[in-house]
Backbone as XML, in Angstrom:
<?xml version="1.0"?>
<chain id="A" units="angstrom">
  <residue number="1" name="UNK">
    <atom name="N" x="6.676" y="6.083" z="12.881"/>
    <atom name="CA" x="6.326" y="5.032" z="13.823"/>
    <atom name="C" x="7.517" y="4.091" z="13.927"/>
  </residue>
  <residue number="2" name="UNK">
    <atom name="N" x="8.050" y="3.466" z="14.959"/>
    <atom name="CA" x="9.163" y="2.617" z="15.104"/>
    <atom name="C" x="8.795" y="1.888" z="16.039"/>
  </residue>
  <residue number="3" name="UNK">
    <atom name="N" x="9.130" y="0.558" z="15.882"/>
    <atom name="CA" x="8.520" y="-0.849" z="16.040"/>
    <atom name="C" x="8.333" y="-0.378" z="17.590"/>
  </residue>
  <residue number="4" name="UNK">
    <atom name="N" x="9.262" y="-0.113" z="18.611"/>
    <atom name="CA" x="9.052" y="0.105" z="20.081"/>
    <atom name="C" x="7.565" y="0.502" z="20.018"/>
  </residue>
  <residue number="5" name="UNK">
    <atom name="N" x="7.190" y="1.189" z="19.486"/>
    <atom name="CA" x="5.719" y="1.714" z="19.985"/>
    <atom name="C" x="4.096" y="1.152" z="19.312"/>
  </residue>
  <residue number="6" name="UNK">
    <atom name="N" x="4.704" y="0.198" z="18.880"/>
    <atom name="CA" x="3.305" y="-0.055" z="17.883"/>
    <atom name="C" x="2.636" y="-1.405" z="18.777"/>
  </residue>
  <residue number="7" name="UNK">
    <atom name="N" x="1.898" y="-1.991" z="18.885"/>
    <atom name="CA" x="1.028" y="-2.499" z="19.870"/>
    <atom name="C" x="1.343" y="-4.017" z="19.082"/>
  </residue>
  <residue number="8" name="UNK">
    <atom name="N" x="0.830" y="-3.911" z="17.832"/>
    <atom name="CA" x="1.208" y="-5.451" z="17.198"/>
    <atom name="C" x="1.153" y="-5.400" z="16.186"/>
  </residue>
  <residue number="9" name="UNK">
    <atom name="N" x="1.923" y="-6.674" z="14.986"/>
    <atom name="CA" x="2.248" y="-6.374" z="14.084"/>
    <atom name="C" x="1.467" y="-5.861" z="13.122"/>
  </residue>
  <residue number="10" name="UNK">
    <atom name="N" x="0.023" y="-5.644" z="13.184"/>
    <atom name="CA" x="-1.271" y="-5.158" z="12.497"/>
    <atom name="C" x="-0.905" y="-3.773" z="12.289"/>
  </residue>
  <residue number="11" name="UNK">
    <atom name="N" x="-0.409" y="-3.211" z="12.980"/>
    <atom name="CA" x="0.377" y="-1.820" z="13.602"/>
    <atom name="C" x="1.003" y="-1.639" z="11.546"/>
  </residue>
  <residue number="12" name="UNK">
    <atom name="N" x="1.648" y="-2.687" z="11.230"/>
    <atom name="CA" x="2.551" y="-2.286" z="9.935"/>
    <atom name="C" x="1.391" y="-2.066" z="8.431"/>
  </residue>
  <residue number="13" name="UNK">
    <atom name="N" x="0.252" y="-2.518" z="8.845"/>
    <atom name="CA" x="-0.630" y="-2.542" z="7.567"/>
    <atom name="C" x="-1.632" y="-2.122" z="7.430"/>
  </residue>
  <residue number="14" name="UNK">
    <atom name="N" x="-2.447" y="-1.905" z="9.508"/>
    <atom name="CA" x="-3.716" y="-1.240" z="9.121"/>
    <atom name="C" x="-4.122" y="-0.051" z="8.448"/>
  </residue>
  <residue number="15" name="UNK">
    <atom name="N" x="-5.515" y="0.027" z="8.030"/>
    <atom name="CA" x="-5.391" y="1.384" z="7.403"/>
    <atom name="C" x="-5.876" y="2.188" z="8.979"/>
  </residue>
  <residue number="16" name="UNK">
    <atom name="N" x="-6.212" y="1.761" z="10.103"/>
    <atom name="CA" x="-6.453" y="2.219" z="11.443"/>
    <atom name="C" x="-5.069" y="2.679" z="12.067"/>
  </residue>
  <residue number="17" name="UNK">
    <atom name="N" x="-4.841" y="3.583" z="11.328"/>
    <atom name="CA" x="-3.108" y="4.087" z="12.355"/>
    <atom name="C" x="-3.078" y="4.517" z="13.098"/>
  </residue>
  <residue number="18" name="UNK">
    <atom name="N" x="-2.074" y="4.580" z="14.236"/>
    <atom name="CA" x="-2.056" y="4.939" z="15.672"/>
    <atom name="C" x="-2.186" y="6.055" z="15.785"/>
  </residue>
  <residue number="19" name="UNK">
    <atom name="N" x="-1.675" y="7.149" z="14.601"/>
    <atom name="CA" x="-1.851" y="8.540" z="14.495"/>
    <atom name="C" x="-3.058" y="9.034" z="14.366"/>
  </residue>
  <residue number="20" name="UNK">
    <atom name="N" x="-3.790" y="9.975" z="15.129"/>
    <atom name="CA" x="-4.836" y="10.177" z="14.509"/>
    <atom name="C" x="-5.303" y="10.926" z="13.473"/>
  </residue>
  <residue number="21" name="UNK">
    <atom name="N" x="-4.363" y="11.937" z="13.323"/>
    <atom name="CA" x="-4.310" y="12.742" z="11.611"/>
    <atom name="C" x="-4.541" y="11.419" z="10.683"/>
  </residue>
  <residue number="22" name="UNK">
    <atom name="N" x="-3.127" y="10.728" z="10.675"/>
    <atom name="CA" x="-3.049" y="10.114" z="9.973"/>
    <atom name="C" x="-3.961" y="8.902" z="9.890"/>
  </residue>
  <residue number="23" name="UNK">
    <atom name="N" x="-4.917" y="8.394" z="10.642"/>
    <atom name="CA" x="-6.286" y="7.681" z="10.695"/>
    <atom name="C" x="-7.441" y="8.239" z="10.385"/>
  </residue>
  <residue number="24" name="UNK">
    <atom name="N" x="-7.600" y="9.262" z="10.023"/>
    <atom name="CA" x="-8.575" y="10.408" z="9.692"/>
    <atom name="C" x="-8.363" y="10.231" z="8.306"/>
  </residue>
  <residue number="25" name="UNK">
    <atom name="N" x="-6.627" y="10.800" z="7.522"/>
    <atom name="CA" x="-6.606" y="11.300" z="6.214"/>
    <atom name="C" x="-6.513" y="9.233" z="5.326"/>
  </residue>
  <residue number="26" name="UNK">
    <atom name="N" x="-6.816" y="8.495" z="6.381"/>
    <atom name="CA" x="-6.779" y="7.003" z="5.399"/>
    <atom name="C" x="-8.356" y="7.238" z="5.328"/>
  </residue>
  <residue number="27" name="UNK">
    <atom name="N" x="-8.864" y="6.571" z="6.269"/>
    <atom name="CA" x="-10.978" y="6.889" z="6.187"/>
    <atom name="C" x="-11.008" y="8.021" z="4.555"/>
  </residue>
  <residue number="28" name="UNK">
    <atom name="N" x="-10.396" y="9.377" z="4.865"/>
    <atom name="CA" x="-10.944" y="10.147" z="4.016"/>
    <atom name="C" x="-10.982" y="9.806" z="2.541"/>
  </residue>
  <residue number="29" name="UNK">
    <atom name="N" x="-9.598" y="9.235" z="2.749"/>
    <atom name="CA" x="-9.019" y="8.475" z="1.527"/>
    <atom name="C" x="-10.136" y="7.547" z="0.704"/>
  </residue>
  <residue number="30" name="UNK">
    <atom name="N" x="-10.339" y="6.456" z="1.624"/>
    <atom name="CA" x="-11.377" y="5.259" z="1.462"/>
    <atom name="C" x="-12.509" y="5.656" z="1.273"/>
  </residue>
  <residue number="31" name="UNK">
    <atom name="N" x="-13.341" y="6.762" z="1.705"/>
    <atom name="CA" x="-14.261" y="7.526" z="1.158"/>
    <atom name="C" x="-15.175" y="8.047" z="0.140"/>
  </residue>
  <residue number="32" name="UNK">
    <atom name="N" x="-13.056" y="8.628" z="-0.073"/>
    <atom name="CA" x="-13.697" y="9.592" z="-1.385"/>
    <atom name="C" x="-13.217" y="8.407" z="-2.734"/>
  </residue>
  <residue number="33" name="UNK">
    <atom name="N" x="-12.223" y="7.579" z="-2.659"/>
    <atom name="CA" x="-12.459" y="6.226" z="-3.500"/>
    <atom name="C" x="-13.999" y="5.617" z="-3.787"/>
  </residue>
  <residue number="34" name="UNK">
    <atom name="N" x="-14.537" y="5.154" z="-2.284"/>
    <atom name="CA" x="-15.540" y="4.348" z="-2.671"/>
    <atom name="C" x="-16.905" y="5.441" z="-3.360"/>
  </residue>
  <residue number="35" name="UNK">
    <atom name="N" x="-16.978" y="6.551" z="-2.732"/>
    <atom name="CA" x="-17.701" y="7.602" z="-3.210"/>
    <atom name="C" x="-17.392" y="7.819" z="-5.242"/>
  </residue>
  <residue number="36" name="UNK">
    <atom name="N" x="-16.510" y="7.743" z="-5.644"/>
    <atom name="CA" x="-15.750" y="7.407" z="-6.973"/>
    <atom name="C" x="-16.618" y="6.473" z="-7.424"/>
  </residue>
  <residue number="37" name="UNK">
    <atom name="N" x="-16.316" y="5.406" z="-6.906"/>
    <atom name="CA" x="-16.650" y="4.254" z="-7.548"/>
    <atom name="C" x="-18.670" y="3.620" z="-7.722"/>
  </residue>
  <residue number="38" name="UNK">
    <atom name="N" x="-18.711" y="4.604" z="-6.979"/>
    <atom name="CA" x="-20.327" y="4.128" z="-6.565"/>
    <atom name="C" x="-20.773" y="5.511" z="-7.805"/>
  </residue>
  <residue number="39" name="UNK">
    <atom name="N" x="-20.314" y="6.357" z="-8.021"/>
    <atom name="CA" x="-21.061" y="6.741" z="-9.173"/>
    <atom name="C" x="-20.451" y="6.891" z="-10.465"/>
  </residue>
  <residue number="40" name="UNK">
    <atom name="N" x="-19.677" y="5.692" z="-10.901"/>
    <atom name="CA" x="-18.816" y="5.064" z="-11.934"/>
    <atom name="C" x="-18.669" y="3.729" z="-11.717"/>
  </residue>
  <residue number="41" name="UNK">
    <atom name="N" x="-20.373" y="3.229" z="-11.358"/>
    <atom name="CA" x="-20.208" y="1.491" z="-11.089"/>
    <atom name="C" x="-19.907" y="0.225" z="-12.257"/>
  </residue>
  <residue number="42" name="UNK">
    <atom name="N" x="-19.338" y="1.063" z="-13.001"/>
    <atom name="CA" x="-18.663" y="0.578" z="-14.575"/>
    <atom name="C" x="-17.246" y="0.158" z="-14.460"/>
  </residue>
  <residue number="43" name="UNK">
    <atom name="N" x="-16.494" y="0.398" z="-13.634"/>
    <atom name="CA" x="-15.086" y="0.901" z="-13.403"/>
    <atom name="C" x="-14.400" y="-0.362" z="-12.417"/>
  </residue>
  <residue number="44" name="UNK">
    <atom name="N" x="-13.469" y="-0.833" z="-12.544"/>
    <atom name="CA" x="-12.981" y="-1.591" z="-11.733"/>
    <atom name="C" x="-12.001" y="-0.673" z="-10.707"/>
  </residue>
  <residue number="45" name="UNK">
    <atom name="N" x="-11.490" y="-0.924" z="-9.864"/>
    <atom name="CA" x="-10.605" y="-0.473" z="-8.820"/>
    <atom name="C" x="-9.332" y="-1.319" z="-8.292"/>
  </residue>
  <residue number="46" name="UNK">
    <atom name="N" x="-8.216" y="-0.754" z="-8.919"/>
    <atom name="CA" x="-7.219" y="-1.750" z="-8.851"/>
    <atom name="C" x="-6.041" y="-1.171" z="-7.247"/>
  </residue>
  <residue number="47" name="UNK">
    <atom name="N" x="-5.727" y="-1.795" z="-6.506"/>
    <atom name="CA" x="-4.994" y="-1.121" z="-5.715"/>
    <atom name="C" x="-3.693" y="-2.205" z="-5.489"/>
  </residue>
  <residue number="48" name="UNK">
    <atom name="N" x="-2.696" y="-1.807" z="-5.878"/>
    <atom name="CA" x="-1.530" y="-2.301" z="-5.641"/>
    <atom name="C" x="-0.266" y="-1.587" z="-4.680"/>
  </residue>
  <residue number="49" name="UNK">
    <atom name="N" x="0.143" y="-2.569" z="-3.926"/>
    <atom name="CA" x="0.958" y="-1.951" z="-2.960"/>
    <atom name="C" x="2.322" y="-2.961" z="-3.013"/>
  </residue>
  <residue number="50" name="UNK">
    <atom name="N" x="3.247" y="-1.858" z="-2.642"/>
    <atom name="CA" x="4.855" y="-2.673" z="-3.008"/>
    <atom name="C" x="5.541" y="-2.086" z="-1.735"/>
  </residue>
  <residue number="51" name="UNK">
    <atom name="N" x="6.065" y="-2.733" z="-1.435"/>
    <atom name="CA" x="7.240" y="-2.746" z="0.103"/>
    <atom name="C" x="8.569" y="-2.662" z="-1.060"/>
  </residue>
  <residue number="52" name="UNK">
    <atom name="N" x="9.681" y="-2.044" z="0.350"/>
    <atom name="CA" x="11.139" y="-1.810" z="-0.515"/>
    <atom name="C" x="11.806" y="-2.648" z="0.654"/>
  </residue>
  <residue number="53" name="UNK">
    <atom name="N" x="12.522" y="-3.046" z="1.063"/>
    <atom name="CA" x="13.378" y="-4.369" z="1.217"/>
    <atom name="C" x="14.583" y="-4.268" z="2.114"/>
  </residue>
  <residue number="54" name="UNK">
    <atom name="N" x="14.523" y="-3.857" z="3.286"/>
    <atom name="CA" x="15.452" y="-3.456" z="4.186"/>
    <atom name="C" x="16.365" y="-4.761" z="3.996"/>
  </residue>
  <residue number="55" name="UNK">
    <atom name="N" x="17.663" y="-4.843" z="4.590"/>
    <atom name="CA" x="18.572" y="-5.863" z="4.840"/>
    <atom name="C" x="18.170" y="-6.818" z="6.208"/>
  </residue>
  <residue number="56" name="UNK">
    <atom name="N" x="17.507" y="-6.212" z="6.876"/>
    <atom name="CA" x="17.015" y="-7.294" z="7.875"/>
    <atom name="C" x="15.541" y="-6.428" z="8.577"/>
  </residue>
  <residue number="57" name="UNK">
    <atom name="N" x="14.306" y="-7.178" z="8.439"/>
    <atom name="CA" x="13.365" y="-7.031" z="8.175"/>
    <atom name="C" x="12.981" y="-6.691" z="9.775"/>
  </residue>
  <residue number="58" name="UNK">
    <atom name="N" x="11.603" y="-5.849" z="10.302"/>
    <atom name="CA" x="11.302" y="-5.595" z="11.677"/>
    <atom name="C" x="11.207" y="-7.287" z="12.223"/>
  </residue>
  <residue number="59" name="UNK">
    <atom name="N" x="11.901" y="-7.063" z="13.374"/>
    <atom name="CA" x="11.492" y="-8.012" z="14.263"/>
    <atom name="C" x="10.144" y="-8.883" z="14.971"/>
  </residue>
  <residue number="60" name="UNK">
    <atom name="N" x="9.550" y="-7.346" z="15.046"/>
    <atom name="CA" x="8.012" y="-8.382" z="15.342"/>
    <atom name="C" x="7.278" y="-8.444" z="14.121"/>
  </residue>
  <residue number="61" name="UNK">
    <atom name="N" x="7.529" y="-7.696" z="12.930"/>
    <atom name="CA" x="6.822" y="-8.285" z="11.473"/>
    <atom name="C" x="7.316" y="-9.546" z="11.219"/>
  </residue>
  <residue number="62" name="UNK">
    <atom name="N" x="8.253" y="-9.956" z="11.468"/>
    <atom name="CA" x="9.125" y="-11.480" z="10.811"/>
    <atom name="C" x="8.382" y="-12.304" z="11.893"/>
  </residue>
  <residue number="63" name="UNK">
    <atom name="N" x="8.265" y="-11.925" z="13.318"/>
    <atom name="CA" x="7.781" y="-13.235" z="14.155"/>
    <atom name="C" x="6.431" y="-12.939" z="13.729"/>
  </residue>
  <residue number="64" name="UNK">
    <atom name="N" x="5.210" y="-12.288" z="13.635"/>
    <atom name="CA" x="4.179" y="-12.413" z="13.401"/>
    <atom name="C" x="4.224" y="-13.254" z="11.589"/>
  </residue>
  <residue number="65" name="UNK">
    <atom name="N" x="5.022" y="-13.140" z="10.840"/>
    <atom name="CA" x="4.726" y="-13.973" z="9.713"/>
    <atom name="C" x="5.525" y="-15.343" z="10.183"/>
  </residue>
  <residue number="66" name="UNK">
    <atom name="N" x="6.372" y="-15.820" z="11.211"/>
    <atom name="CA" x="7.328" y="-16.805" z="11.530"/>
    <atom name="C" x="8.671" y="-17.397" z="10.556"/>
  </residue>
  <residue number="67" name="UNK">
    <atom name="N" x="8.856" y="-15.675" z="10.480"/>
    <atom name="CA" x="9.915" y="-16.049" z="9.762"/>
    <atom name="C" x="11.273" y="-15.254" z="10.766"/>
  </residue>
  <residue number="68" name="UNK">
    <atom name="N" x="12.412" y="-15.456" z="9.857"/>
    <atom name="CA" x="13.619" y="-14.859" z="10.677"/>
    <atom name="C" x="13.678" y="-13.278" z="9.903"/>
  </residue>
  <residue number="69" name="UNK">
    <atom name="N" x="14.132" y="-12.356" z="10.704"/>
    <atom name="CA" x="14.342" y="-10.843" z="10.044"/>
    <atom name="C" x="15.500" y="-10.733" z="9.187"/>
  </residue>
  <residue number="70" name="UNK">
    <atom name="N" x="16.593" y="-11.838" z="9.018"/>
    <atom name="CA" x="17.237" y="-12.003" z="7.946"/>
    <atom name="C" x="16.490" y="-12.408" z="6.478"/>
  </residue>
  <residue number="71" name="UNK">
    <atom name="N" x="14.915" y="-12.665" z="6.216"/>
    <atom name="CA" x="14.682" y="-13.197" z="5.290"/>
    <atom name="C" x="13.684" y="-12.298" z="5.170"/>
  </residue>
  <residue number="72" name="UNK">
    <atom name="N" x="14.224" y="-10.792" z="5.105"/>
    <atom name="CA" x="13.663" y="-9.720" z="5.129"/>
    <atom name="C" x="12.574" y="-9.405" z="3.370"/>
  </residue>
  <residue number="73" name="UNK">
    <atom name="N" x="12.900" y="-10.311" z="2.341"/>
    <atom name="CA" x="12.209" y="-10.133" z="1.227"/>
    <atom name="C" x="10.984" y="-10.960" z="1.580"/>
  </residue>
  <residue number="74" name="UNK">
    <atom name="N" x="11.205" y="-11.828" z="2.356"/>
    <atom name="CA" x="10.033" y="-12.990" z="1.895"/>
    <atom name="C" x="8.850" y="-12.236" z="3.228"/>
  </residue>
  <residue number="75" name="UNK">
    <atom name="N" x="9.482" y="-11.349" z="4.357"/>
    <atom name="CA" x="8.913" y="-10.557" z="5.400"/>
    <atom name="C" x="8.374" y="-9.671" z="4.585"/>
  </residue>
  <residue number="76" name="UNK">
    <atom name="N" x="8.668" y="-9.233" z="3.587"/>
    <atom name="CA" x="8.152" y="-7.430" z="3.143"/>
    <atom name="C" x="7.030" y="-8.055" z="1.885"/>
  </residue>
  <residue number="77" name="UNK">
    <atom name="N" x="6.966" y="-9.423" z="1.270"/>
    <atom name="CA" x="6.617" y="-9.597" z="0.219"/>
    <atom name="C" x="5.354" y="-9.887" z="1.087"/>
  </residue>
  <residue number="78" name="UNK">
    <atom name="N" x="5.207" y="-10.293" z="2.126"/>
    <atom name="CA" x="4.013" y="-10.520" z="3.326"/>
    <atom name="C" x="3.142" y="-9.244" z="3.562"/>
  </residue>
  <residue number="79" name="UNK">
    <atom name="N" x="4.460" y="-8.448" z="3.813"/>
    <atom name="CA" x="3.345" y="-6.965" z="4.501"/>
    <atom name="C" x="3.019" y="-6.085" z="3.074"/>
  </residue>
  <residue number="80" name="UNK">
    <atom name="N" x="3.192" y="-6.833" z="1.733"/>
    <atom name="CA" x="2.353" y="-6.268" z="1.101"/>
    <atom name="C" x="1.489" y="-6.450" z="0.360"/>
  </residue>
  <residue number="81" name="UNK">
    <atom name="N" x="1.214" y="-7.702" z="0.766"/>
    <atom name="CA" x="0.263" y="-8.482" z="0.822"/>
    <atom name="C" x="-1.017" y="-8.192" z="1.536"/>
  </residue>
  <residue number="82" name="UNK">
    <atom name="N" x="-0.398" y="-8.150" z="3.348"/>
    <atom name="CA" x="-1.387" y="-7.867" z="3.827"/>
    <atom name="C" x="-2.311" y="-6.274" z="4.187"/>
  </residue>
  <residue number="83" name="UNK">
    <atom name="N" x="-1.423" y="-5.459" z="3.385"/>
    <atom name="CA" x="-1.254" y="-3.809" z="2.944"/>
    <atom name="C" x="-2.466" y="-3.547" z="1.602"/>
  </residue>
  <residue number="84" name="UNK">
    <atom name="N" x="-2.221" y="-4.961" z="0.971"/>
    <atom name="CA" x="-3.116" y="-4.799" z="0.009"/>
    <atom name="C" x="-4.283" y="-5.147" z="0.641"/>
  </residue>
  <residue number="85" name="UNK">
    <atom name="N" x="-4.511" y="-6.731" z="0.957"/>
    <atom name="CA" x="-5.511" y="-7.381" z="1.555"/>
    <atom name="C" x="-6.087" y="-6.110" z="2.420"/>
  </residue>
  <residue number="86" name="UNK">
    <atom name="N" x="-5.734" y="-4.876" z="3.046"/>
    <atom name="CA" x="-6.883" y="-4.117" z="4.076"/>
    <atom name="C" x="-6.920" y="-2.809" z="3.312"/>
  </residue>
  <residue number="87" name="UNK">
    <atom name="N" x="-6.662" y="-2.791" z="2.607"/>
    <atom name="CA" x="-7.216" y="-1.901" z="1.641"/>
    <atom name="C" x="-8.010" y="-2.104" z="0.657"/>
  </residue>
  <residue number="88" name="UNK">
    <atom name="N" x="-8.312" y="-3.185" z="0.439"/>
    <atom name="CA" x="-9.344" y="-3.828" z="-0.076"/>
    <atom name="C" x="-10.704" y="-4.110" z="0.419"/>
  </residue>
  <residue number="89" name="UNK">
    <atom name="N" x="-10.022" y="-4.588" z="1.936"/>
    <atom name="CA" x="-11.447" y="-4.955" z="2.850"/>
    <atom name="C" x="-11.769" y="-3.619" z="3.183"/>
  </residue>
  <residue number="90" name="UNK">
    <atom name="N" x="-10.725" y="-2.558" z="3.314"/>
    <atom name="CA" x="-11.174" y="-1.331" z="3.694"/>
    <atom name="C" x="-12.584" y="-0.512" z="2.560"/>
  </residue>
  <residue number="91" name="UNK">
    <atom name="N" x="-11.977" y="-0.956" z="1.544"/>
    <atom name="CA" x="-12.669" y="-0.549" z="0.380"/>
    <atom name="C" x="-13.967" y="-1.077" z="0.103"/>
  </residue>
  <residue number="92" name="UNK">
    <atom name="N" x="-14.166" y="-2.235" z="0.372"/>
    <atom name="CA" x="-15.021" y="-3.551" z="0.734"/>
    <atom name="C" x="-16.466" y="-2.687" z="1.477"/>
  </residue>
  <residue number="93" name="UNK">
    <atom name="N" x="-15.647" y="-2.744" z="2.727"/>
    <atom name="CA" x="-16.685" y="-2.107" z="3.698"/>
    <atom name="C" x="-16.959" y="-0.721" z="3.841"/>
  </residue>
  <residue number="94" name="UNK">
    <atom name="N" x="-16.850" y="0.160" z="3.127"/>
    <atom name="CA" x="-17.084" y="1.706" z="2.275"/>
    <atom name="C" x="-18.288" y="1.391" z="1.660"/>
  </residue>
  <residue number="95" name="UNK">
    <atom name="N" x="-18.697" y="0.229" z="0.826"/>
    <atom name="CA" x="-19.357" y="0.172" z="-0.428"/>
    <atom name="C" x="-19.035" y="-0.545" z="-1.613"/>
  </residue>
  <residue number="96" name="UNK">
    <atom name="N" x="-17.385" y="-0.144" z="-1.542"/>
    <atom name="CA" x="-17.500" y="-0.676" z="-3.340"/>
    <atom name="C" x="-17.582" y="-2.435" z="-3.114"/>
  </residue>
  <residue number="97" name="UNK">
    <atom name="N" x="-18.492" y="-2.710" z="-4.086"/>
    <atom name="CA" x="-18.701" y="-4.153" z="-4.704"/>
    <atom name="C" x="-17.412" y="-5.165" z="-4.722"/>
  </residue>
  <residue number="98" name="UNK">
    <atom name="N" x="-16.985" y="-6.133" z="-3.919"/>
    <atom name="CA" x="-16.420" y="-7.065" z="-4.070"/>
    <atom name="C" x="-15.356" y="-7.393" z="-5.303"/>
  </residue>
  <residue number="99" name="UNK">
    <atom name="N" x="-16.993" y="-7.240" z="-6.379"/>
    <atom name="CA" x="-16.373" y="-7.676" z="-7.743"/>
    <atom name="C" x="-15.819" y="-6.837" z="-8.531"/>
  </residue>
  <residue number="100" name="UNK">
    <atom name="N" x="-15.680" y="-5.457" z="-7.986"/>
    <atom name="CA" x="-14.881" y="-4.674" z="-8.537"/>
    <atom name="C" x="-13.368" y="-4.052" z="-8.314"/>
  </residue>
  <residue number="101" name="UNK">
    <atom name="N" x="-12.999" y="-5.027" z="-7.217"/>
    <atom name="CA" x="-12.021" y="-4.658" z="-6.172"/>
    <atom name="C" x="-11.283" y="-5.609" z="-6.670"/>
  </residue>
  <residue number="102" name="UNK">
    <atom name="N" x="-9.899" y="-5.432" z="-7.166"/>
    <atom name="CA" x="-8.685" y="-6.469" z="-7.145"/>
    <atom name="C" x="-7.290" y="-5.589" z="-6.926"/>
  </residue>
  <residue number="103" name="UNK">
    <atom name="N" x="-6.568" y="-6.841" z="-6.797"/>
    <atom name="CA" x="-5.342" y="-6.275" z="-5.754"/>
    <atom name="C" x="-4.241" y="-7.185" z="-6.301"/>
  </residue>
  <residue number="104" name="UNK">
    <atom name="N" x="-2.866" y="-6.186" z="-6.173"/>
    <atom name="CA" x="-1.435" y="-7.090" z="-6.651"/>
    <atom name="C" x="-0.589" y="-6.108" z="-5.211"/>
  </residue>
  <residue number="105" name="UNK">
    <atom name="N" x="0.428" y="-6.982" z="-5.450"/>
    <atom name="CA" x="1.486" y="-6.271" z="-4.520"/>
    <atom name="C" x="2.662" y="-7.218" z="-5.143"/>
  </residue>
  <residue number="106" name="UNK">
    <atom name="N" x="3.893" y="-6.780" z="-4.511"/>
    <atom name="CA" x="5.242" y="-6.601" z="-4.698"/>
    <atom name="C" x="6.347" y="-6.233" z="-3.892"/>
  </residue>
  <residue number="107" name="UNK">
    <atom name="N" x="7.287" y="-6.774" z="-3.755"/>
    <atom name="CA" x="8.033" y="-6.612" z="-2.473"/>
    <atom name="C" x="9.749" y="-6.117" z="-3.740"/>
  </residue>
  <residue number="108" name="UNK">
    <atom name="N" x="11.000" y="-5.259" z="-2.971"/>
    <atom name="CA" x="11.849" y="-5.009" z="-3.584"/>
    <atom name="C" x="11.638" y="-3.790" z="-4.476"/>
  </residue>
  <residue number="109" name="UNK">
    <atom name="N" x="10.709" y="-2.750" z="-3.921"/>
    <atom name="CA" x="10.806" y="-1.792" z="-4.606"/>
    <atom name="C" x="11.648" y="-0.806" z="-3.604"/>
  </residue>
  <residue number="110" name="UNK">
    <atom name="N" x="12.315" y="0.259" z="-4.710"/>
    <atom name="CA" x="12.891" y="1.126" z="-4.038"/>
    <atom name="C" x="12.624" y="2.152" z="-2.885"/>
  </residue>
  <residue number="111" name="UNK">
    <atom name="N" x="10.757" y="2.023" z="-2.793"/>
    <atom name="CA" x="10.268" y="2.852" z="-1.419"/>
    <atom name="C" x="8.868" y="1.731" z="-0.855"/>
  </residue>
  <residue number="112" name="UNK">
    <atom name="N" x="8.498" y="2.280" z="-0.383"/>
    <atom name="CA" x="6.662" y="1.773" z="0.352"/>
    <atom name="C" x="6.076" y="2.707" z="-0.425"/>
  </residue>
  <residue number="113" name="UNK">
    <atom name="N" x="4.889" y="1.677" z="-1.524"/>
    <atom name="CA" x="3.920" y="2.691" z="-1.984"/>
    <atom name="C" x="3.142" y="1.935" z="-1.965"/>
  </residue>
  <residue number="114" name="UNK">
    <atom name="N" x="1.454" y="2.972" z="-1.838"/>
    <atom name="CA" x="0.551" y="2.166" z="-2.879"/>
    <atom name="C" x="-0.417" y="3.265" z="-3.590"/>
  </residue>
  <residue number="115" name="UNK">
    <atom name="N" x="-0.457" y="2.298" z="-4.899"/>
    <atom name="CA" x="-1.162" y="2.979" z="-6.171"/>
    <atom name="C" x="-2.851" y="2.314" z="-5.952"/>
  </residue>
  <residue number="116" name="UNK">
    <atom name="N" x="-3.783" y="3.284" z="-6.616"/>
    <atom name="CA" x="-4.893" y="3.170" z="-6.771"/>
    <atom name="C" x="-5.183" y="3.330" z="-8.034"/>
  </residue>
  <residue number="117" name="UNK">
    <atom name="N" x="-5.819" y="2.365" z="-9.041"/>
    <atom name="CA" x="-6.362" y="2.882" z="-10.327"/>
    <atom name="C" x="-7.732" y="2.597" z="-10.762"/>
  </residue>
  <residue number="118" name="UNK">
    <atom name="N" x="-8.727" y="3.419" z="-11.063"/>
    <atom name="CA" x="-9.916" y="2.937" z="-11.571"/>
    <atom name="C" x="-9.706" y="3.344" z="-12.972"/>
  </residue>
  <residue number="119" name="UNK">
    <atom name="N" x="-10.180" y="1.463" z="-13.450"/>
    <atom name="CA" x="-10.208" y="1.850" z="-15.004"/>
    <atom name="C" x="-11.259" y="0.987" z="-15.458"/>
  </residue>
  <residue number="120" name="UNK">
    <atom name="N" x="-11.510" y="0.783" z="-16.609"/>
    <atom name="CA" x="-12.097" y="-0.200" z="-16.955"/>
    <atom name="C" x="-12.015" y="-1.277" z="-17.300"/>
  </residue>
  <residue number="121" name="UNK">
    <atom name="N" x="-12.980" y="-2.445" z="-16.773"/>
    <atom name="CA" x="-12.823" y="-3.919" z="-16.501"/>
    <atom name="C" x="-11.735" y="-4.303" z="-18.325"/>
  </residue>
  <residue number="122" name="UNK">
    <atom name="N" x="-11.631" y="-3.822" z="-19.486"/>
    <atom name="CA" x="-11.306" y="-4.490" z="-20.644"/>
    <atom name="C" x="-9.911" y="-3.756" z="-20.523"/>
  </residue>
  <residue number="123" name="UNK">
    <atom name="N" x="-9.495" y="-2.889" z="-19.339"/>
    <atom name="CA" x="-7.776" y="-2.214" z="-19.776"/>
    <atom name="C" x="-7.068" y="-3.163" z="-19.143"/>
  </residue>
</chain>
């Protein structure tokens, strides 16, 4: 996906992607998580997501946070933020419980990831 074609900056975080494979295999994703978690309602669900740190950040991601695309860390430390934040609500509205859902993110990693872990509330 490259910024020309994406509709708005929501475009960089939803789990609703323009692709439709690829909007199919997120749902499936969120699914078979919350499906997990609903019969292991013992288990917390941790999902953390980390951005890696271009030298000058997308243009309409920096104006939708109002920042400049030279201040491309404090832009990416945003979209993974809000990468986490809808994978959460995504998770949210599947089923799993609120109180079992927490979230970190991180900006300056060497790629775009995000990790999922169910463990238990004392690890």
């Amino acid at each position: 996906v490259t910024e020309a074609n994406l509709s708005d900056a929501s475009c960089f975080w939803t789990i609703e992607h323009q692709d439709a494979s690829t909007r199919e295999k997120n749902k499936h994703f969120v699914r078979a998580i919350a499906a997990l978690m609903s019969s292991h309602p013992d288990l917390i669900v941790h999902v953390h997501c980390e951005t890696s740190t271009p030298v000058i950040a997308p243009v309409m991601l920096a104006a939708h946070f109002e920042l400049s695309p030279t201040e491309a860390n404090a832009v990416m430390e945003r979209l993974a933020m809000m990468r986490t934040k809808a994978l959460m609500g995504a998770l949210i509205a599947a089923g799993v419980a609120d109180s079992v859902v927490v979230g970190t993110y991180s900006s300056g990693a060497a790629r775009d990831a995000v990790t999922i872990c169910a463990r238990a509330p004392a690890w």
